[in-house]
TORKE-443863 format. One record per atom (N, C-alpha, C): z negated, x, y. Coordinates in pm, whole numbers, plus 32768, in hexadecimal, padded with zeros to 4 digits. Example, Ala and Ser with C-alpha at 12.3 -4.5 7.8 and 13.67 -1.06 7.14 Angstrom:
<nodes>
7CF485277DC7/7CF484CE7E3E/7CF485287EB6/7D3C85057F1F/7D3685577F96/7CED850A8003/
</nodes>
This chain:
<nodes>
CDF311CDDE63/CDB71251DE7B/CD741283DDFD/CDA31314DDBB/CD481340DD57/CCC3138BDD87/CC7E1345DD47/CC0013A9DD34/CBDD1419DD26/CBCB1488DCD3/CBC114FBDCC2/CB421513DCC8/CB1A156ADC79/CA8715B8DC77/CA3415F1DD17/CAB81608DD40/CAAA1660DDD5/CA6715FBDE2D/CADC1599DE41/CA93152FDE6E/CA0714C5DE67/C9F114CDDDA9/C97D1495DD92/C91814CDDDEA/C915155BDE00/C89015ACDE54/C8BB15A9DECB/C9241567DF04/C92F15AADFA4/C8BF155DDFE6/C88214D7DFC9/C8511490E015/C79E14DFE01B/C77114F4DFA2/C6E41541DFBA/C700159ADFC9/C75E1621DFE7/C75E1682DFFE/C7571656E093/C7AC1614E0C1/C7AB15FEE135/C6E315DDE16F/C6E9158EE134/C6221573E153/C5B015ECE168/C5C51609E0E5/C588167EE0C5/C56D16F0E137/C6271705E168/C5F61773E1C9/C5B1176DE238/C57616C2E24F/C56416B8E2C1/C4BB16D1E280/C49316DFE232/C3FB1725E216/C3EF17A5E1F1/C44317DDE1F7/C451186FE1D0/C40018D3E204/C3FE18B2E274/C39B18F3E302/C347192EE2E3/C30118AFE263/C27618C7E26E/C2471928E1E3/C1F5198BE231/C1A519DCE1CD/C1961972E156/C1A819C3E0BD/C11C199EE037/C0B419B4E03F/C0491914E01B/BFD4197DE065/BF941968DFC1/BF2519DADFDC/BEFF1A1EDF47/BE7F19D6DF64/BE581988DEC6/BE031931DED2/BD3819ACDEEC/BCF21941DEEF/BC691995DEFE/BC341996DE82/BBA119E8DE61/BB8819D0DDE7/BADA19CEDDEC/BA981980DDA6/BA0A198FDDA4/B9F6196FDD38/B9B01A0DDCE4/B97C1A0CDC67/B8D919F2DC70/B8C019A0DC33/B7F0196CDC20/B7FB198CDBA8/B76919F3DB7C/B73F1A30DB2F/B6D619ECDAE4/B6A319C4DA86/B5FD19C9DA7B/B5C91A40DA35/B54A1A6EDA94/B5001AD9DA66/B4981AFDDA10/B4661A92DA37/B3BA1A54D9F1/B39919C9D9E2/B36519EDD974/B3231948D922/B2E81911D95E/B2CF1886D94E/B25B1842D9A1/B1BA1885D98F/B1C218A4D9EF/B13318A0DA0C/B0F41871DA71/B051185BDA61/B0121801DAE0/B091179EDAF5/B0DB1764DAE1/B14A1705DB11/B1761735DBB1/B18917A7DB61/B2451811DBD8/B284183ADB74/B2FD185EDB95/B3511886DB4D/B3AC18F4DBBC/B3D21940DBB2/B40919A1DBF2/B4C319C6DBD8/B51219BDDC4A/B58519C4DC2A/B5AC1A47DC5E/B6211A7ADC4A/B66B1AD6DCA2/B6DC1AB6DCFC/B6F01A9CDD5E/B7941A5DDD91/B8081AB9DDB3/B84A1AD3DD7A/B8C01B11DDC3/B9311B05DE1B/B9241AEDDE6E/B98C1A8EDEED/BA141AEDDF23/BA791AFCDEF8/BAE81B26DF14/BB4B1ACFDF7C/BB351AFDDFCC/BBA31ACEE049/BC2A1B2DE09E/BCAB1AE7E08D/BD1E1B29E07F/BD031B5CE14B/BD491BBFE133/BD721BCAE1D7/BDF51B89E228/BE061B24E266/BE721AF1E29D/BEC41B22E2EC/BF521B6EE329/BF711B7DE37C/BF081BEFE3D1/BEEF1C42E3BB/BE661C87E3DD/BE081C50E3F2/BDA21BE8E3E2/BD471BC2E42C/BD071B85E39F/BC901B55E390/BC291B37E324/BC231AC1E32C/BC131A35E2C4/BC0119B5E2E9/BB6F1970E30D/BB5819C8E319/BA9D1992E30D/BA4F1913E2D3/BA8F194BE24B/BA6318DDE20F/B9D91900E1ED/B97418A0E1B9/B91C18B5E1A2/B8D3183CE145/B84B1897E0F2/B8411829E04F/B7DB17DBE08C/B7AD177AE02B/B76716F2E057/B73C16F7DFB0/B6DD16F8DFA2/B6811694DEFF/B5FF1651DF26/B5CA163DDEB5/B55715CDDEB3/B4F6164BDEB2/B50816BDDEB5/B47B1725DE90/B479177CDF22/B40917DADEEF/B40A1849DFA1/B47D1897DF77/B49218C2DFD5/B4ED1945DFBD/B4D21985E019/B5191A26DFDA/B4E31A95E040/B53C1B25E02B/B57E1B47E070/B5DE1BC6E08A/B5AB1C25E065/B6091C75DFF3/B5D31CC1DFC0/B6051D57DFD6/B68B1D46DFE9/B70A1D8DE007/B77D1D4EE03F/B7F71D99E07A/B8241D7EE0A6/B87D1E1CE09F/B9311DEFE0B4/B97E1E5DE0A7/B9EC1E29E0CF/BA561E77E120/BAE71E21E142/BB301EA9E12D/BBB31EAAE12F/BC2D1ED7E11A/BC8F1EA0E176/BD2A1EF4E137/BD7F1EA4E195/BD9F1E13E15F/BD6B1DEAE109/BDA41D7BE0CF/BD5A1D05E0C7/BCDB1D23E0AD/BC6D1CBAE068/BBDB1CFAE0D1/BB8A1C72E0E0/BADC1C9FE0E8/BAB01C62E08D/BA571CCAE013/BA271C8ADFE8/B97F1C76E004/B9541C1CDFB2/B8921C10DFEC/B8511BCFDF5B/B8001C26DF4D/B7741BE8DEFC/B73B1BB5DF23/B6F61B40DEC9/B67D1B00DED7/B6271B1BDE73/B5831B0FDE91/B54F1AD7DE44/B50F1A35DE4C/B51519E6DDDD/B519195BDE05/B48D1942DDAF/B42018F4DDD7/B3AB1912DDB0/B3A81851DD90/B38317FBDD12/B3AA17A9DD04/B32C175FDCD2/B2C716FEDD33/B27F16C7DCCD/B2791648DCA5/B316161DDCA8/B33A1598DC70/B3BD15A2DC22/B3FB15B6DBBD/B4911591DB98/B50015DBDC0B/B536162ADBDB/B5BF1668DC54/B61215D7DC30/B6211581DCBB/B66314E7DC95/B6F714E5DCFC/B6E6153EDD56/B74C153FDDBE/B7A1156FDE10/B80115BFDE20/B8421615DE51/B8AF1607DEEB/B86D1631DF24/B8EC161EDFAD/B90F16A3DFEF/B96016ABE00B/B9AB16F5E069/B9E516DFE0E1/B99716F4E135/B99C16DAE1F5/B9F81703E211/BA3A16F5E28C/BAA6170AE2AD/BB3516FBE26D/BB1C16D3E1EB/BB7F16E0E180/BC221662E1B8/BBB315D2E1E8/BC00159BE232/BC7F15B7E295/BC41161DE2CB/BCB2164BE34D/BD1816D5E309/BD4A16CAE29E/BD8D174EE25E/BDF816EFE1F8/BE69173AE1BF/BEAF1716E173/BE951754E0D0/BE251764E0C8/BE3617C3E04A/BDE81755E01A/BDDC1788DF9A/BD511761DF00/BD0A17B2DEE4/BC9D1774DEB0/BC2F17DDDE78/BBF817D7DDDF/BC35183FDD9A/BC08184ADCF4/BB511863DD1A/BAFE17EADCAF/BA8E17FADCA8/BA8817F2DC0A/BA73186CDBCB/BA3C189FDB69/B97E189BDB3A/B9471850DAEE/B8DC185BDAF8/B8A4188ADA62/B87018E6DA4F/B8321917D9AE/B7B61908D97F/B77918E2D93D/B70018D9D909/B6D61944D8D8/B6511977D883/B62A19CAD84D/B66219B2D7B3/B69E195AD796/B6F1192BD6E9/B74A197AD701/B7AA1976D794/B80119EDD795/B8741975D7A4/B83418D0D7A5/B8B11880D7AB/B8E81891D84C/B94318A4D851/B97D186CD8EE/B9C717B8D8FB/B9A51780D974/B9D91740D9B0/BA40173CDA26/BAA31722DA37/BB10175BDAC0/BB2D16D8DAFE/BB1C16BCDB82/BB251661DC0B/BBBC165FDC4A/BBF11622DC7E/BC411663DD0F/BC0815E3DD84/BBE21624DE05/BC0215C5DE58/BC341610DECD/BC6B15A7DF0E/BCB715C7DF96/BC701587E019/BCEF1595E073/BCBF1545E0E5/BC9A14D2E0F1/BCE71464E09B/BCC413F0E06C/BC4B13BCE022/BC56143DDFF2/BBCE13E7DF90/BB7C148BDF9F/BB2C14C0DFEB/BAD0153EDFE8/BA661548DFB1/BA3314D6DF82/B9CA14C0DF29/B9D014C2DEBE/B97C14B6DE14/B9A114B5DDAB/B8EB147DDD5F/B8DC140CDD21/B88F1410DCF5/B882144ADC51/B7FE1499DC33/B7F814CDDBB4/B7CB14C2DB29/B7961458DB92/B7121409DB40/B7251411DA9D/B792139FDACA/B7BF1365DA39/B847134EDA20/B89013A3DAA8/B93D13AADA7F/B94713F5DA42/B9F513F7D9F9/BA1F1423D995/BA7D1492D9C1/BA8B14F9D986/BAE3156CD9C7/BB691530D9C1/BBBF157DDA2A/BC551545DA6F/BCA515A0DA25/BD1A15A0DA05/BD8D15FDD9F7/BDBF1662DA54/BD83169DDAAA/BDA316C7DB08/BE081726DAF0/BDFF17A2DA93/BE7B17E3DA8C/BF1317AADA97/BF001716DA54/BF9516CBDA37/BF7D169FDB04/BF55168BDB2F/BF49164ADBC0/BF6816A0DBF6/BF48173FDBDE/BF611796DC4E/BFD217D6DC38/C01C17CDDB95/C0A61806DB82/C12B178DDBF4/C0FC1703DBE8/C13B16D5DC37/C14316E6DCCA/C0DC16EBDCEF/C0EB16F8DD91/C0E81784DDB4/C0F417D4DD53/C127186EDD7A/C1AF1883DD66/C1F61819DD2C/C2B41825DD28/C2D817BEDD83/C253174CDDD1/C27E16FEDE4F/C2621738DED5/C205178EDECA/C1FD17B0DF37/C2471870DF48/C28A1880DEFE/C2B41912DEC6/C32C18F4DED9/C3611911DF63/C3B218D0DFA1/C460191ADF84/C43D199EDF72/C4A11A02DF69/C4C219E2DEC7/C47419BCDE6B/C47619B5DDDF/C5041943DDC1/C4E518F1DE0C/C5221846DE05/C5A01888DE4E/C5BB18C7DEB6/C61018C6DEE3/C692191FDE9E/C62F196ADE62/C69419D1DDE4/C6F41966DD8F/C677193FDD44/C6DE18BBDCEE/C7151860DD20/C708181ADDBC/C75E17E1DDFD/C7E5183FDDFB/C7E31885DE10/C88018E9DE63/C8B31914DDA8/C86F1907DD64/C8B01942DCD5/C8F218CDDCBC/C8B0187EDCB8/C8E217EADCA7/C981179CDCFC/C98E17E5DD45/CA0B17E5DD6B/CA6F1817DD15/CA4B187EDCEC/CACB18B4DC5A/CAD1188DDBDF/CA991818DBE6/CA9817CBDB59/CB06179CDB50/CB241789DAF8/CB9E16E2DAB7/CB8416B0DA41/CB4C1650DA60/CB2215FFD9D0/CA7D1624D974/CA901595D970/C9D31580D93D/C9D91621D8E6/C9EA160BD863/C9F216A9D824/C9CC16E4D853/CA3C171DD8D5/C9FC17ACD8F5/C99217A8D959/C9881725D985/C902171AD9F5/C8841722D992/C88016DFD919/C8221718D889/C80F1788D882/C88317D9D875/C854185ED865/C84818B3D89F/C847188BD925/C82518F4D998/C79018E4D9BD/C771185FD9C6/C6D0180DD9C9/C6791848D966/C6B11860D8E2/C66918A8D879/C655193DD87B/C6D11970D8AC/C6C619F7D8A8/C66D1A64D906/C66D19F6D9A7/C5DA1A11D9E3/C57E1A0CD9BE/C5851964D99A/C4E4197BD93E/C4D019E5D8A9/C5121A0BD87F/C4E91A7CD7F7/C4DE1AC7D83F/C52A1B14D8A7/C5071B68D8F3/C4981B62D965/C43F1B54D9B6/C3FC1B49D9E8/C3531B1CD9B1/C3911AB5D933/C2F61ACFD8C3/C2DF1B35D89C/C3251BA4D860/C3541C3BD823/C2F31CBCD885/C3281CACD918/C2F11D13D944/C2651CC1D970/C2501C50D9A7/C1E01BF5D9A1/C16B1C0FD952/C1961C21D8DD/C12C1C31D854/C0EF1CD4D871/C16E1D29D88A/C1271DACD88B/C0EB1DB5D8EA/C0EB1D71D940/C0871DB1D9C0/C0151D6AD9A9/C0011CCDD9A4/BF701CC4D939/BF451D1DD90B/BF6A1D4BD882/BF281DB7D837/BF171E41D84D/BF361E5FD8AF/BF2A1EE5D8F3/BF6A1F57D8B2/C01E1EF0D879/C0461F69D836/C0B31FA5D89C/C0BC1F53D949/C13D1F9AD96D/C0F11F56D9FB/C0DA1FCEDA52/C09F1FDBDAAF/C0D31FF0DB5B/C12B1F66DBB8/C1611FA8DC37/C1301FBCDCA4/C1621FF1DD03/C10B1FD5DD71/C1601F48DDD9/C12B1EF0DDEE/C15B1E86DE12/C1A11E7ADE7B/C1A61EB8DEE1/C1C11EC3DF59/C2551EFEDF4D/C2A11F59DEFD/C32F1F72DEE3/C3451F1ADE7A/C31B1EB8DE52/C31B1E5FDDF4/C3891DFBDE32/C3331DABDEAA/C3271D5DDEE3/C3A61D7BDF70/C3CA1DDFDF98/C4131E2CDFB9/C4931E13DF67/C4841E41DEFE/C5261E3ADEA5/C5451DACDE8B/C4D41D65DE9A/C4F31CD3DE83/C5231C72DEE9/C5291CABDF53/C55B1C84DFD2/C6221CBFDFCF/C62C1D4DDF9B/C6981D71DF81/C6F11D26DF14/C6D01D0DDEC7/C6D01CCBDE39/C75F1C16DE88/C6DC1C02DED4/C7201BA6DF0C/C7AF1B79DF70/C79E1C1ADFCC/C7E71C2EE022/C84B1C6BDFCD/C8521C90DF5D/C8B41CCBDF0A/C91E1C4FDEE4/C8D81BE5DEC9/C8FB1BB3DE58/C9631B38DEB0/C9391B1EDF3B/C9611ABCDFAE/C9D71B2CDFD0/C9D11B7ADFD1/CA5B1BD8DFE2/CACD1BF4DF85/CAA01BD7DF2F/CAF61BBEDEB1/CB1C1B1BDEAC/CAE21AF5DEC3/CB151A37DEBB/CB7A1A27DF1B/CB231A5DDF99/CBBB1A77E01B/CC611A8DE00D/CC3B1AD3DFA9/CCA61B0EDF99/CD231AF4DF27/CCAD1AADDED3/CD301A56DE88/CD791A6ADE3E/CD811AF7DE2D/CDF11B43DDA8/CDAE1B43DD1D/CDF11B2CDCD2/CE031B1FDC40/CDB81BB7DC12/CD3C1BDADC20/CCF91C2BDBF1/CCA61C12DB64/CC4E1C83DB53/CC071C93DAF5/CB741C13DAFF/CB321C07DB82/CAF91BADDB82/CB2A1B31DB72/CB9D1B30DBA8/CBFB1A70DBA5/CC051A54DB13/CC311AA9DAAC/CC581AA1DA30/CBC91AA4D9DE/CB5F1AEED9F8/CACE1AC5D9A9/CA4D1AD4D9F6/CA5A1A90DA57/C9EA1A71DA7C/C96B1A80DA5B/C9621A69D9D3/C8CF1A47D98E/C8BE1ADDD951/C9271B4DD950/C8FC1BE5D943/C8A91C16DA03/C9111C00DA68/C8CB1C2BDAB8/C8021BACDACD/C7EF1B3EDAA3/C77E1AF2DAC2/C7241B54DA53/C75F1B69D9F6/C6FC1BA1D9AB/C6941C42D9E2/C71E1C8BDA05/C6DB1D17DA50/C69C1CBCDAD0/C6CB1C93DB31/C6741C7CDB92/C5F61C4DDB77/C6001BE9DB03/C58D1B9ADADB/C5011BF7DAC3/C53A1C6EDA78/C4DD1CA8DA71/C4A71CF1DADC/C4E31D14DB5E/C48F1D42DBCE/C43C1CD1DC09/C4521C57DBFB/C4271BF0DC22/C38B1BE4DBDC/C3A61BF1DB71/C31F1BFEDAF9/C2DC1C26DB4C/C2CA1CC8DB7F/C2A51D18DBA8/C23C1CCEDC4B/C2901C71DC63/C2551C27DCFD/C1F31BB5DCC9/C20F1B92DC44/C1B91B39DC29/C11C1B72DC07/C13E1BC2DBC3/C0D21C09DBA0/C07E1C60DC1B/C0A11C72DC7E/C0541C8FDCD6/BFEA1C1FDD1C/C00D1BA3DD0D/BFCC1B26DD3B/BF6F1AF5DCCF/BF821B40DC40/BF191AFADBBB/BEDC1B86DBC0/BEF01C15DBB9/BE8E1C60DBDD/BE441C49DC65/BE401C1FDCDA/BDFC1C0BDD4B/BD7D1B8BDD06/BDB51B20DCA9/BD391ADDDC98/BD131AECDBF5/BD341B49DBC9/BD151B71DB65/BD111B28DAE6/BCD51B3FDA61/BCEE1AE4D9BA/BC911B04D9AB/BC4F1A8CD986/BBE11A5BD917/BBF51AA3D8B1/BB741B18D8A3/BB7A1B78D805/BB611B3BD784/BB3F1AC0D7AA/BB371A77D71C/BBB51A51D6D4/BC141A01D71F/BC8B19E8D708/BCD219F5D789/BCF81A72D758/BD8F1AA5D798/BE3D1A8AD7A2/BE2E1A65D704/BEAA1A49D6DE/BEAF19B8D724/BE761954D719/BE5F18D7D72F/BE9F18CBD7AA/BE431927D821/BE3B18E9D8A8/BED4193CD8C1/BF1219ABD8AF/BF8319C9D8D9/C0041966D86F/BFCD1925D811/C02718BFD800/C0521862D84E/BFBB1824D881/BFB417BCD8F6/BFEF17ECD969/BFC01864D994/C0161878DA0B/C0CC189AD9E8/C0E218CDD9B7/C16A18DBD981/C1911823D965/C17D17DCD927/C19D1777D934/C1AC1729D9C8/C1831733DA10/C15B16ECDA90/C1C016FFDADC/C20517B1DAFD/C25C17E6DB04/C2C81797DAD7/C2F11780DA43/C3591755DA29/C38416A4DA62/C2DF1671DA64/C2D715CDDA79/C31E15EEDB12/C2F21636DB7B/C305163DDBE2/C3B6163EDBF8/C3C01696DB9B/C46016B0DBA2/C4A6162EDB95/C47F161CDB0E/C4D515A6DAF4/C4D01517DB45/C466151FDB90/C45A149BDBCF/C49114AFDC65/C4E4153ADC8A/C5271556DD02/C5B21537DCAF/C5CA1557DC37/C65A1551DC38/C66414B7DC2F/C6081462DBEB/C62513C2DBEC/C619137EDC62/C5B413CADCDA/C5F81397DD4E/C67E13A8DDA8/C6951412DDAF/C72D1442DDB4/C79F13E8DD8F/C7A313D4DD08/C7EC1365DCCD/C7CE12F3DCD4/C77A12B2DD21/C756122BDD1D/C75E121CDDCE/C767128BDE25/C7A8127EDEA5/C8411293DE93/C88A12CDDE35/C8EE12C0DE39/C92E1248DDF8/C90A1204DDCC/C92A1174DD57/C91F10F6DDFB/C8D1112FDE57/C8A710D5DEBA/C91F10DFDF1C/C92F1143DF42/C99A1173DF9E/CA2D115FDF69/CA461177DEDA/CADC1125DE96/CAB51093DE92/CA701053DE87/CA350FD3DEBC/CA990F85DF2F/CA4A0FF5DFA2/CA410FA7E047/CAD21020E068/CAEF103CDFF4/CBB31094E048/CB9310E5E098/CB251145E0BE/CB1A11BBE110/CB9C123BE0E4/CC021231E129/CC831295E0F6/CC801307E181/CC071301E1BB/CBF71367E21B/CBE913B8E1F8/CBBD13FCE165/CB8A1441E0FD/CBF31483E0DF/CC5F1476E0DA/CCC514F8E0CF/CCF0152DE126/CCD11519E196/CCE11588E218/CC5415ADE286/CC051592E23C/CB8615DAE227/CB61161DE1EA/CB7A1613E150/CB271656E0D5/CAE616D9E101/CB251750E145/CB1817A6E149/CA7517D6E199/CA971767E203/CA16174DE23A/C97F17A3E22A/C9531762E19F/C8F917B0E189/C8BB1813E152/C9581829E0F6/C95118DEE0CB/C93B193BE16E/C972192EE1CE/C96D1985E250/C8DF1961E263/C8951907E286/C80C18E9E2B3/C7BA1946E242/C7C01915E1B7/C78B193BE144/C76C1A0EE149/C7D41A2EE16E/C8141AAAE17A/C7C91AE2E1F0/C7F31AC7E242/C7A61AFCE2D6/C6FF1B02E2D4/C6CE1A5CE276/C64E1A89E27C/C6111B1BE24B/C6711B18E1A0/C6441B6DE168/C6511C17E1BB/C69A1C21E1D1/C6B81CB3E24D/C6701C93E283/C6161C60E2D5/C5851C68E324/C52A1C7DE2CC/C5121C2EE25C/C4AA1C43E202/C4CD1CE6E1D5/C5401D17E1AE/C5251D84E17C/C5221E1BE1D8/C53C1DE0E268/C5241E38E299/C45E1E64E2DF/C4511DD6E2DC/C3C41DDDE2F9/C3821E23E28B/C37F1DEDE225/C3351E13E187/C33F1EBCE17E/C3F61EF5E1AB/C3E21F6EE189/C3901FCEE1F4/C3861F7AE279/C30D1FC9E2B9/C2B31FD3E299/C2751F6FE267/C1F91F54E21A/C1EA1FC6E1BD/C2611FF7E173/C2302058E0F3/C23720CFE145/C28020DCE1C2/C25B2171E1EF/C2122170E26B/C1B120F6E290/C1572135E2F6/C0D2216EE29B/
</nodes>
């Protein structure tokens, strides 16, 4: 039995769709300020607590430190609630939790700044909702959150799953892998810098189409313009894709100190993410020519139709979304 590219992905494509279901969920964010110097031994913070809206409904999460705190404001949208604190401190800010954080699938960027203007950045989750400050050392979080925003960015993976079917040969699987990524860092960068501005919601919309386009074209099998260069059509898509990434790094925003840095990290994370779906792919398929699974050629098709169908729900939902 030959192998083929097609085949290398049938087995996680096949997986994959069975998580597809599930919403991306957009991580939370709590920026701590310091305001004022020690005095009398307090120190005074500002908190900024950003919490995503789920499925319509709010997670109720809520902050936890070693100091008082006290509500200062408070504001919601369709998207986010956010809430001030003021955090009144007359020992060391040593500890950070987030309640409820346990019972949710998301993370929480904790950004903390001094009056030097240095920042420190956290992530914790359900697993770990706590964070001591004492005397830890800041995390990479941008590189953490570029990955689990192309693992849990479910429509993203599934693009390059179904492209990945029109490959033949390492080469051009190189340069189709590359040509997303130049493309999608490209429009990525501009929306960082606020030189190219979308509204996300037809974004996110075309990126659902994007997909259902592209599973209709694989269907079908003829010796087209995509079959013959692939890595021209990954590149244009790539760049609407940019466009989805960047709605999830504007929601938790860049460190004004170093900008370039943290959208490196996240852009990297992205790519780690990628590449460590396509080495599983190929290392379930190395398993399955192994153990002789030859059910695989009168299946293959399998999960382009699943893959496909999701996306036509996703894009029909999304485009309600842009016109209710």
């Amino acid at each position: 039995m030959k192998w083929s590219t097609s085949n290398c992905f049938f087995f996680f494509a096949l997986f994959i769709t069975q998580l597809s279901w599930a919403h991306e969920m957009r991580p939370a964010l709590l920026t701590v300020k310091q305001v004022t110097i020690e005095q009398t031994d307090e120190v005074t913070y500002e908190a900024v607590f950003k919490q995503p809206q789920v499925r319509g409904r709010f997670l109720n999460l809520s902050l936890i430190t070693n100091c008082d705190s006290t509500l200062t404001n408070m504001k919601t949208n369709s998207s986010a609630l956010q809430e001030t604190f003021s955090l009144r401190c007359t020992e060391p800010l040593a500890s950070i939790e987030i309640d409820g954080l346990e019972k949710t699938l998301i993370d929480t960027l904790i950004s903390i700044e001094d009056l030097s203007g240095s920042t420190k950045n956290y992530l914790v989750n359900g697993r770990e909702p706590e964070v001591d400050i004492s005397g830890g050392t800041s995390t990479p979080v941008y590189l953490i959150l570029g990955m689990e925003h192309l693992f849990f960015g479910i429509d993203h993976v599934l693009f390059v799953l179904l492209l990945l079917y029109l490959v033949r040969g390492c080469r051009n699987l190189v340069k189709a892998v590359t040509s997303f990524t130049v493309a999608h860092s490209i429009t990525l960068g501009l929306s960082a810098f606020n030189i190219l501005a979308v509204s996300q919601a037809p974004i996110e919309a075309m990126i659902a189409l994007s997909i259902v386009l592209l599973a209709a074209e694989v269907l079908r099998g003829e010796d087209s313009l995509i079959h013959r260069k692939p890595w021209l059509i990954t590149f244009l898509f790539g760049l609407l894709h940019g466009l989805g990434f960047a709605g999830t790094l504007a929601e938790i925003g860049l460190p004004q100190d170093s900008v370039a840095m943290a959208l490196f990290l996240f852009n990297a994370g992205i790519e780690i993410g990628q590449l460590a779906i396509i080495a599983v792919a190929i290392a379930l398929t190395f398993i399955a020519a192994r153990i002789g699974l030859k059910f695989v050629q009168r299946v293959i098709a399998l999960p382009i139709y699943l893959i496909g169908g999701i996306a036509v729900y996703w894009f029909i939902e999304r485009s309600l979304q842009v016109l209710v």
